[in-house]
C-alpha positions in Angstrom: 52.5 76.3 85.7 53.1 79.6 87.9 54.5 82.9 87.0 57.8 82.0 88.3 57.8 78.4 86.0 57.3 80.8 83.4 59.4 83.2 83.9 62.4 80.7 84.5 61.2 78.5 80.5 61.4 82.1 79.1 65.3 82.1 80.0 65.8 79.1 79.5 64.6 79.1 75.8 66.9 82.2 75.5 69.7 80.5 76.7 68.7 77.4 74.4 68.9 80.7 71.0 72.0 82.0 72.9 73.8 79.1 72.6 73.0 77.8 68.9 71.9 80.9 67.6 74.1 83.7 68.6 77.1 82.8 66.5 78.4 80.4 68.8 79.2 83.9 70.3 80.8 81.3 73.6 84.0 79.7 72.1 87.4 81.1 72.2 88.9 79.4 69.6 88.9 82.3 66.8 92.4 83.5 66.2 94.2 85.0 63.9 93.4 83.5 60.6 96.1 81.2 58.9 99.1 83.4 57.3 101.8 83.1 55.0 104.6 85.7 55.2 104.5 88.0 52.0 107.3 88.4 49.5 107.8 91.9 49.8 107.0 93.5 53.2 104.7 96.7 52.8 105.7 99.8 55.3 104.0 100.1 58.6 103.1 103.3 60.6 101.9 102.9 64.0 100.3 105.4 65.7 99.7 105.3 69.4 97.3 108.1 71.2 98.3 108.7 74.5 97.0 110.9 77.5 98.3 110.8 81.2 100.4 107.1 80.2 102.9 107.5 82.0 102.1 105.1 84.2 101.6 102.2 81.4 104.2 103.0 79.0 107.5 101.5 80.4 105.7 98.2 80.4 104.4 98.8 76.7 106.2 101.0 74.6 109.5 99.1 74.6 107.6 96.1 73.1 106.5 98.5 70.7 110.1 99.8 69.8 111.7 95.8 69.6 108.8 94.8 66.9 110.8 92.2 65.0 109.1 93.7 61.6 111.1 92.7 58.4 109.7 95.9 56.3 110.2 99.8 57.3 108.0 100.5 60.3 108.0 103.9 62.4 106.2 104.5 65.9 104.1 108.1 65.9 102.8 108.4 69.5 100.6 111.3 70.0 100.6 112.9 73.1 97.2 114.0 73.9 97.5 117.2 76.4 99.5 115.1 79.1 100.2 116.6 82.5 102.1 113.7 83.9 105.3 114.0 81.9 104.2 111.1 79.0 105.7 113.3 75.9 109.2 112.7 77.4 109.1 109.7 79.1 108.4 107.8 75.5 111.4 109.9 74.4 113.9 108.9 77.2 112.4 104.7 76.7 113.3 105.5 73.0 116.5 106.9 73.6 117.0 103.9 76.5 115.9 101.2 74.4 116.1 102.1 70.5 114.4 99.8 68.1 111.8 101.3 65.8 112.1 105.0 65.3 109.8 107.4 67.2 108.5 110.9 66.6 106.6 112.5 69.7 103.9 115.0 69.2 100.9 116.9 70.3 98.0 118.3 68.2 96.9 120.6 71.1 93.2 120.3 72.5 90.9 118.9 70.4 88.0 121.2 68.2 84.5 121.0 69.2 83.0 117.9 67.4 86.2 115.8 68.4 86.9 113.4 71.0 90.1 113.7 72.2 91.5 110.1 71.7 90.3 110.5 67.5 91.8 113.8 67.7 95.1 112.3 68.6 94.5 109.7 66.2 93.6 112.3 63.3 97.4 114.2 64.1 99.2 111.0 64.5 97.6 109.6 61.0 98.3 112.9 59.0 102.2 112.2 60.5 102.3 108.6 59.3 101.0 109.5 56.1 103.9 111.5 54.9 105.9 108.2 55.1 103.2 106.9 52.7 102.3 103.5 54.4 100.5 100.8 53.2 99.3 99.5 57.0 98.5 101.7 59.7 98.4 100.1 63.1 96.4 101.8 65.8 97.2 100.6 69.1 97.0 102.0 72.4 99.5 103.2 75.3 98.5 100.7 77.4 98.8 97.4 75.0 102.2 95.5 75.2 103.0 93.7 71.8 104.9 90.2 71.3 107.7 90.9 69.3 106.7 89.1 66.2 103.2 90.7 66.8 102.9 93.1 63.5 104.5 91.2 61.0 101.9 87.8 62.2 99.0 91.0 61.7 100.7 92.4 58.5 101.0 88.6 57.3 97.3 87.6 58.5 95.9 90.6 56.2 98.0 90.4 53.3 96.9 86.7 53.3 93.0 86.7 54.2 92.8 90.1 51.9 91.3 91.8 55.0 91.2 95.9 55.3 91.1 95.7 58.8 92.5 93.2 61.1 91.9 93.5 65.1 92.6 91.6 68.3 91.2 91.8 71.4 94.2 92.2 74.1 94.1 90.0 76.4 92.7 92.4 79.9 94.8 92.5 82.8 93.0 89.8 85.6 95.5 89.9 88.6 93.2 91.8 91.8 89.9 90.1 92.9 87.5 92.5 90.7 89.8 92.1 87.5 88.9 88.1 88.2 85.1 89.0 88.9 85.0 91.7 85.9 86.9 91.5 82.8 86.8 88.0 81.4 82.8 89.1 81.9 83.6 91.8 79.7 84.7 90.3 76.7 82.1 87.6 77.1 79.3 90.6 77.1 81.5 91.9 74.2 81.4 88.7 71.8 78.0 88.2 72.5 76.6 91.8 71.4 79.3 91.2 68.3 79.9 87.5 67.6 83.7 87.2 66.4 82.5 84.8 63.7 79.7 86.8 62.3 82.4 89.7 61.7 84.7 88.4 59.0 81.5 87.2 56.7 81.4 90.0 53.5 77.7 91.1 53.8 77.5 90.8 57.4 75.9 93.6 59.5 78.0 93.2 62.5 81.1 95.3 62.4 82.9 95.6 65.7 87.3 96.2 66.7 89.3 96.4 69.5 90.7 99.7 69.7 93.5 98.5 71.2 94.8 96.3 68.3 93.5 97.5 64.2 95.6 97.0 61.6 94.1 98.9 58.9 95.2 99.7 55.0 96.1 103.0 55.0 94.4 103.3 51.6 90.5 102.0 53.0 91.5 104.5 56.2 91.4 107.5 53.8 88.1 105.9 51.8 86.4 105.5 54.7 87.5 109.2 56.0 89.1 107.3 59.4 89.0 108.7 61.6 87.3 112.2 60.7 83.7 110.1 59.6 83.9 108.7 63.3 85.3 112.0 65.1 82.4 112.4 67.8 82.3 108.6 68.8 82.9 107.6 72.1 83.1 103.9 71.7 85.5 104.4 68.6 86.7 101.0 67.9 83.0 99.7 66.8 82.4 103.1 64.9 85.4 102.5 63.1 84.5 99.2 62.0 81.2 99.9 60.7 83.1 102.8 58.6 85.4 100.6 57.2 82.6 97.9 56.3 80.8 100.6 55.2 82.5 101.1 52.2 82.7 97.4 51.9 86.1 96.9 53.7 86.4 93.2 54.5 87.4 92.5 58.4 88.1 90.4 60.9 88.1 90.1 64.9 89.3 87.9 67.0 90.9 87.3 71.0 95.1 88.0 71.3 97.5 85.0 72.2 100.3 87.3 72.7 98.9 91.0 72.8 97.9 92.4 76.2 97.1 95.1 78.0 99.0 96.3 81.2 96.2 98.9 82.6 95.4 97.8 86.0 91.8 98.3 87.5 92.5 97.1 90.6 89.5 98.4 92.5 85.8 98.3 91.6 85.2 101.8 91.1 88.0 101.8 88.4 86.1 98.6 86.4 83.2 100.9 87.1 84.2 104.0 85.6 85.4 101.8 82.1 81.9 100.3 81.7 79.6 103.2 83.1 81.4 106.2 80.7 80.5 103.8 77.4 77.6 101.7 78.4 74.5 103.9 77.5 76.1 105.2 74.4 76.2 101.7 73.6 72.3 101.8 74.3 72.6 105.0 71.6 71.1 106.9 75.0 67.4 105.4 74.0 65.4 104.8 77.3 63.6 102.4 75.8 66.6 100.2 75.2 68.2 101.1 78.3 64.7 99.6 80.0 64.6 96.6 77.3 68.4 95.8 78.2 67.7 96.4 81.9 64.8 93.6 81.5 67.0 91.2 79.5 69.8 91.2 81.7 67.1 90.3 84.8 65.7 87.3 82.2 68.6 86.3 81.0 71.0 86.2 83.9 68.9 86.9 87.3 66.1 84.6 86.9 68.1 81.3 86.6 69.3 81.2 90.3 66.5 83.2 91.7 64.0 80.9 89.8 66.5 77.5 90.8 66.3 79.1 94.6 62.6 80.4 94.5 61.5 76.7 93.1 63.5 74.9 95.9 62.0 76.4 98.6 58.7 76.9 97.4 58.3 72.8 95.9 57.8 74.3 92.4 59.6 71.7 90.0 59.1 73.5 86.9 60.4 76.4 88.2 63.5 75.2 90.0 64.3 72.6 86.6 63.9 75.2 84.1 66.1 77.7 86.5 68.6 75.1 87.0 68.7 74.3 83.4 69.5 77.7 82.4 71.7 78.7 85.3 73.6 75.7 84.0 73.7 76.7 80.3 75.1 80.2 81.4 78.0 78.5 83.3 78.8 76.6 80.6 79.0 79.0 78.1 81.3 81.0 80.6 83.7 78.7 80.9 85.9 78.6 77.6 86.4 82.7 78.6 87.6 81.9 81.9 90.0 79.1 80.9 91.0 81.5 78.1 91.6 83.8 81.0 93.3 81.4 83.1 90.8 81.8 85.7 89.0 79.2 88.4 86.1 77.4 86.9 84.0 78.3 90.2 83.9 81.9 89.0 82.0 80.9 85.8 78.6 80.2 88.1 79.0 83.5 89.9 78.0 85.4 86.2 74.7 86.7 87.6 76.0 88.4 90.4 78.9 90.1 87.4 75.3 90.7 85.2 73.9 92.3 88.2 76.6 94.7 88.6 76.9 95.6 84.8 73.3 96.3 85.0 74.1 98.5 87.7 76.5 100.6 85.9 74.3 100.5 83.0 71.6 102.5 84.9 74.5 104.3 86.0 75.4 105.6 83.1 72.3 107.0 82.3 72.1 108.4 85.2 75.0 110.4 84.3 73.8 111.2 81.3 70.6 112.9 82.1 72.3 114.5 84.8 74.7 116.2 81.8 77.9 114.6 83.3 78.0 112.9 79.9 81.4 109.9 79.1 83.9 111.2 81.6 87.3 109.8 80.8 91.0 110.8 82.4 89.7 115.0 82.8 87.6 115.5 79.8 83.5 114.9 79.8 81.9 114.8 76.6 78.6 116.2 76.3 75.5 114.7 75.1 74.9 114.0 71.9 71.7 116.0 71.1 74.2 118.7 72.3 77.0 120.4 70.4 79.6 117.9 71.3 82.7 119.6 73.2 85.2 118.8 75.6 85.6 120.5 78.8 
């Protein structure tokens, strides 16, 4: 067989591990575990970091307010060195729509060593814990909460025993580059951290979205949450690991009724999200950047180029083995789209969404070794063989 026949079995037999032996990393069926509602309902604290929200919070911090919670539960958004007025506007949608009570603060710029979102976290956990909660839930100023949505996570732990109990809000997907984008990303997400693989006591992969956690307050302060992950960028899967580091039992799964309002309605903004995180992710190795650089090309490039290149060029191995795994890709793509609510003709488009994470992958490194470092909403944070700051 030719190089390119080659080339095109060699993805195809990942595809082939992918799909049996990945944690079945594809389906979308993993919810929040079965519940029963508690006898007794243990206190809640939520805490909420929040920097230049002002834009997000009318459609989210009223659902936060009207959480139909049976036990005592209090909102502590931090206000994280806002210039756009976000302090007060939480105050006024307090005073506007009541519910839970809310205390609005700010812990001033963060300390070198500190990212400014766990610094805001840090303040708003030292507030809650004067109420002496059981739960805290950390949740961000963009996510919009069903009503019911912290006693069904409140119930789900007590029940399961879990430390730590996290969904992953469902992404806004409204403009043409949400639809191209995000459903990729939580696809790319599940398959670095299978959902499945998370929950099992003694399993290695640790991983939450930090936009949902509902976490004892008691394995917070054994872990030392959030000071033991203070300089993490990606925060959610740092804080994970710290709580099943201590042997915290959790669980992760996609959100029914928890979503996020943010809108990234142009490609540049999608861009920014991945391109700030991606080669931390890659713990800023160039050897894994090139490694993940290569697997993206074999994994998700090859498929049509080999299908295409085999066509044209009368080469059956290459164009069946291509079309086999081209195929395979679609079809794992599929449940994330329907979970989505998205066309099914977007799911064999996924190479050209690979292409362009790869391309803010590289990006991201780029930025890096040009000592731009994770940029996010004013604040870069410098590399980490540096004395991490923010400036």
């Amino acid at each position: 067989m030719s190089a390119v026949a080659w080339t095109a079995v060699g993805s195809l037999a990942a595809w082939l591990w992918l799909l049996l032996g990945q944690g079945f990393f594809w389906r979308t069926d993993l919810r929040l575990p079965p519940c029963r509602e508690p006898d007794a309902w243990p206190p809640v604290c939520v805490v909420v970091p929040a920097r230049d929200e002002a834009g997000v919070l009318p459609a989210s911090l009223p659902t936060l307010l009207a959480q139909d919670y049976p036990g005592r539960a209090e909102v502590f958004l931090v206000d994280d060195g806002s210039s756009d007025g976000t302090g007060e506007l939480a105050r006024e949608l307090a005073r506007a729509h009541g519910g839970l009570p809310l205390t609005v603060e700010s812990p001033g710029e963060p300390p070198a060593g500190w990212t400014g979102k766990l610094w805001a976290v840090r303040h708003g956990i030292a507030l809650a814990r004067t109420r002496e909660p059981v739960y805290l839930l950390l949740t961000d100023a963009d996510i919009a909460h069903a009503p019911d949505s912290l006693r069904t996570l409140v119930a789900a732990a007590r029940t399961g025993g879990f430390d730590l109990v996290s969904q992953m809000a469902r992404l806004r997907v409204e403009s043409v580059w949400e639809r191209l984008v995000v459903p990729a990303f939580v696809y790319f997400f599940a398959q670095l951290y299978p959902f499945r693989r998370i929950a099992v006591r003694g399993s290695r992969t640790a991983a939450a979205a930090g936009g949902c956690v509902l976490l004892r307050a008691d394995t917070a302060e054994r872990a030392r949450i959030p000071d033991a992950v203070r300089h993490a960028v990606i925060d959610d899967v740092a804080l994970a690991r710290a709580v099943k580091g201590v042997g915290g039992h959790i669980w992760l799964g996609l959100a029914e009724r928890v979503d996020s309002v943010r809108p990234y309605p142009r490609l540049r903004d999608l861009w920014r999200m991945v391109s700030r995180s991606a080669y931390t992710q890659l713990r800023h190795n160039p050897l894994l950047l090139l490694g993940t650089v290569l697997g993206l090309v074999l994994v998700y490039l090859v498929p049509p180029l080999a299908l295409v290149t085999g066509l044209v060029a009368g080469n059956t191995g290459a164009s069946v083995a291509g079309g086999l795994a081209w195929l395979l890709m679609t079809a794992t793509y599929l449940p994330m789209l329907r979970y989505y609510r998205q066309p099914w003709w977007l799911a064999p488009l996924l190479p050209v969404t690979a292409f362009l994470y790869l391309l803010m992958t590289v990006d991201s490194a780029v930025r890096h070794y040009r000592g731009r470092g994770a940029a996010w909403k004013g604040r870069t944070y410098a590399r980490p063989d540096t004395a991490l700051d923010e400036r």
